[in-house]
N, C-alpha and C positions, 0 to 999 in steps of 0.2 A: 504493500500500500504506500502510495508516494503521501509527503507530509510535507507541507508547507511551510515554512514558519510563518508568523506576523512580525513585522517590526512598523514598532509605533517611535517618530521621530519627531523630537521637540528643535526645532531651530531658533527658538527665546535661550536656549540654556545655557550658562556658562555665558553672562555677559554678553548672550549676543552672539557669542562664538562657535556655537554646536553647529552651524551648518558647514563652516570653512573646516570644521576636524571631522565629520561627518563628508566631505568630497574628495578628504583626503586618502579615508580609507576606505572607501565605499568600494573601491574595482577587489581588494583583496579582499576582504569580507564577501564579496559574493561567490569568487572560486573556492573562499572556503566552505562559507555551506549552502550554496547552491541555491534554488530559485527561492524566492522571500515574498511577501505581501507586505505592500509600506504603505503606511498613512503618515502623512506630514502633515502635525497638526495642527488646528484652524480652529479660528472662534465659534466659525460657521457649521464646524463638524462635533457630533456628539461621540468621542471616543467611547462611551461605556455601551451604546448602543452597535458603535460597528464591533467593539470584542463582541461580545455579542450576538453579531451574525458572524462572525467569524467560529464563534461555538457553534452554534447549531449548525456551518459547513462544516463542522469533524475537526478542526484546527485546533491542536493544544498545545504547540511550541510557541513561544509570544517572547519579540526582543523589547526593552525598552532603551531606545537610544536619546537619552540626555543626560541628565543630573538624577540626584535624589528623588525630587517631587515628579517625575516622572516614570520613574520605577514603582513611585508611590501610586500615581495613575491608573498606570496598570493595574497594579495589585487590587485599588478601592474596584475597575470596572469587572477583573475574573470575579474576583468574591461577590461582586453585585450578581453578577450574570452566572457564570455557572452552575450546572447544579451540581449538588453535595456529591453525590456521587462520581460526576467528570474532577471533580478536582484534585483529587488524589493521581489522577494522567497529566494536569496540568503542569507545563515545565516552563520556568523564566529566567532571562537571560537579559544580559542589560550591556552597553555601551556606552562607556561613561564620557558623555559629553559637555559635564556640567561643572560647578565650581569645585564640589568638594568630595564630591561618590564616593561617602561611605558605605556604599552599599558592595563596593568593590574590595574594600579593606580587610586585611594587609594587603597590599597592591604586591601580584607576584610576578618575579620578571620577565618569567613565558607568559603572561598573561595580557599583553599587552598588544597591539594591531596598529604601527607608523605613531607609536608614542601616545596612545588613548590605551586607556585599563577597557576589556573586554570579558566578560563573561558566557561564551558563548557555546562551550564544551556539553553537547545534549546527551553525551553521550556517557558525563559522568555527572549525573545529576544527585542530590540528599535532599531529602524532604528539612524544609523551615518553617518552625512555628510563626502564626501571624499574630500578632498583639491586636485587638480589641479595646477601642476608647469610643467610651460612652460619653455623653457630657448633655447638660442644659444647655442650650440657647439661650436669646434675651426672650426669646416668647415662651422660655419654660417647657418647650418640646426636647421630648428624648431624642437625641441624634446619635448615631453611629458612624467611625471611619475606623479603619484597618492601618496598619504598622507592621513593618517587616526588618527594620535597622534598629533605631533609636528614637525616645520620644523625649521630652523633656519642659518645667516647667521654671519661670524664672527667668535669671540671667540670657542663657543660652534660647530662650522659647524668643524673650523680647529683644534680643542680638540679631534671630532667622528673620522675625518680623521686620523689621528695621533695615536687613539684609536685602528683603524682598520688597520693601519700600526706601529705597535708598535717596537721601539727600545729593548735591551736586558731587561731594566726595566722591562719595561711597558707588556712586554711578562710573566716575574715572576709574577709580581702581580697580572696581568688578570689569572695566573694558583692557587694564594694563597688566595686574598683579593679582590675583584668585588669592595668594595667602597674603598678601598688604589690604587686600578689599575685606577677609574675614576678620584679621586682627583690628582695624580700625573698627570695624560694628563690633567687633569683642570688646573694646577699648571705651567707643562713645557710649555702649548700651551700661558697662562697668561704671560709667562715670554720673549717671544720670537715672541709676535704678536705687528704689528704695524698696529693704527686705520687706516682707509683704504675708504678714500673719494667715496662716491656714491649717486645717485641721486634715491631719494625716492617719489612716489606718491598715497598714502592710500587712499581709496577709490573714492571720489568725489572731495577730497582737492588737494588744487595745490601740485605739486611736489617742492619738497625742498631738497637742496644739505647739505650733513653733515659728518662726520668722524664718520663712524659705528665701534664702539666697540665690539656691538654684538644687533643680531636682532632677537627676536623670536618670532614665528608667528606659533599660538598653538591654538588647540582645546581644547586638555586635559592643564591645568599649570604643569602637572609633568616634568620632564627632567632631566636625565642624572644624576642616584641613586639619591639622597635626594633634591637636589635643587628642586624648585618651586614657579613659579608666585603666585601673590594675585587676579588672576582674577576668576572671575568664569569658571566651567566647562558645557557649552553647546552643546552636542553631535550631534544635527538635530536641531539646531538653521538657519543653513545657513548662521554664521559668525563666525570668528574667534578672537582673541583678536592679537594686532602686539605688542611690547613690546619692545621700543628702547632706548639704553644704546650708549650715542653717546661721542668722545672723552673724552673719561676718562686715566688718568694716572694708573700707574701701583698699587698705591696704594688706587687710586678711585675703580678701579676694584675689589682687594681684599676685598675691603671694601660690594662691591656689592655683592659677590659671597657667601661670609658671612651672607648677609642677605638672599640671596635667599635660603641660606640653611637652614633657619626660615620662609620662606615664606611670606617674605618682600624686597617688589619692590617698588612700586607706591610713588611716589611724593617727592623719595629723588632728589637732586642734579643730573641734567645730564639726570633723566628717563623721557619716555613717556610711554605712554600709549595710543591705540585707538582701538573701536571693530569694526570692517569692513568686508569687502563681500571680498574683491581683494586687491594688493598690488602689484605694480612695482619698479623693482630694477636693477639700471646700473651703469656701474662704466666702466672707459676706461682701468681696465687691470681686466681678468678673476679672479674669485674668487670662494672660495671652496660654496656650496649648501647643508644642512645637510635637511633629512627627514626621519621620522622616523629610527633613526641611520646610513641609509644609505645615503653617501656622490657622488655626481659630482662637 
């Protein structure tokens, strides 16, 4: 039976950039896996609707060629569309075309196609759990969206925000430098956030009230270009690691942010740590929600 794959191409990604790295390798990408179905996507096109007809033609290889939020795309339209049963055949694969594709990380050095990280081997695939976030709206309706990297609340949630609404800066350097574009929203979001009381309950433990600095709650430790937890990475564990940074000063913080860019966390001053299945979070005035780069 001949298989098709899909590839869904974001040319917004990466500053603007994901189409010029996307024509670079597009001729070898094709002789390597052969004929592809592309959508280049448009305001005008409903991607959850064409995966979608893409399922019900039999299609269950899907690329996503950009950044994070675009792997995340994907991921919210199969779990919309498919059914429970086809999803367990469903296989994805990504081409990182965007600023920071932790969904790529550790970046390995076969893994790469003319200098882009590549995920595209169907043929050694492992099943990954998907993360689950529920949340209020302002109109008090239950929503749902799907996670497959890393989520996070705080610093880092209102740094993506900020990221993906960038000032005149922060718009140059997402078009010159991907790690001077992140450290700057690392930087002005550090400079101009205050910790932000909310009520936390980690998986079976009692809930407890705290001033969150920043809170991530991660399958992969990478995030947001070089920083990264000391926790393990377990992909079909069925838990996650939570990783909480609670009232810290401005220069507690930097202090942190410095280590995370060495890949040290665990057991300074102020951290937690716990591996857990679920996690509840409230707070009496709304706050930003980061997953895999995309923000509510």
């Amino acid at each position: 039976m001949e298989v098709t794959m899909v590839l869904v191409i974001n040319p917004y990604a990466g500053g603007g950039k994901a189409l010029e790295k996307w024509q670079r390798i597009e001729s070898e990408l094709c002789s390597r896996l052969g004929a592809m179905t592309p959508l280049v996507l448009d305001p005008n096109i409903s991607v959850k609707e064409y995966v979608g007809r893409m399922l019900r033609e039999g299609k269950t290889e899907f690329i996503a060629a950009g950044g994070d939020g675009t792997v995340n795309l994907l991921l919210e339209s199969l779990m919309e569309q498919a059914p429970s049963e086809l999803l367990p055949r469903v296989k994805v694969g990504a081409i990182g075309l965007g600023s920071s594709n932790d969904f790529h990380k550790p970046f390995q050095g076969n893994s790469f196609i003319g200098g882009v990280p590549a995920k595209v081997d169907f043929g050694s695939t492992i099943y990954r759990d998907v993360g689950l976030l529920t949340y209020e709206d302002e109109a008090r309706d239950l929503c749902k969206r799907y996670w497959l990297v890393n989520a996070s609340i705080g610093i880092t949630a209102e740094a993506n925000l900020f990221f993906n609404s960038p000032d005149s800066v922060l718009r140059f350097l997402k078009r010159s430098s991907t790690e001077s574009a992140i450290l700057y929203a690392a930087l002005h979001t550090i400079a101009t956030y205050h910790n932000r009381s909310m009520t936390i309950m980690i998986g079976d433990y009692q809930p407890f009230q705290t001033r969150v600095t920043n809170l991530g709650i991660v399958k992969s430790p990478h995030f947001s270009g070089n920083f990264c937890y000391d926790s393990d990475y377990e992909p079909n564990s069925g838990y996650f690691y939570v990783h909480l940074s609670e009232n810290m000063s401005l220069r507690r913080t930097l202090t942190t942010l410095w280590r995370l860019s060495r890949k040290k966390f665990s057991g300074f001053p102020l951290t937690h740590s716990w591996r857990a299945n679920r996690i509840a979070v409230r707070s009496a005035q709304p706050f930003a929600v980061e997953f895999d780069g995309e923000v509510i």
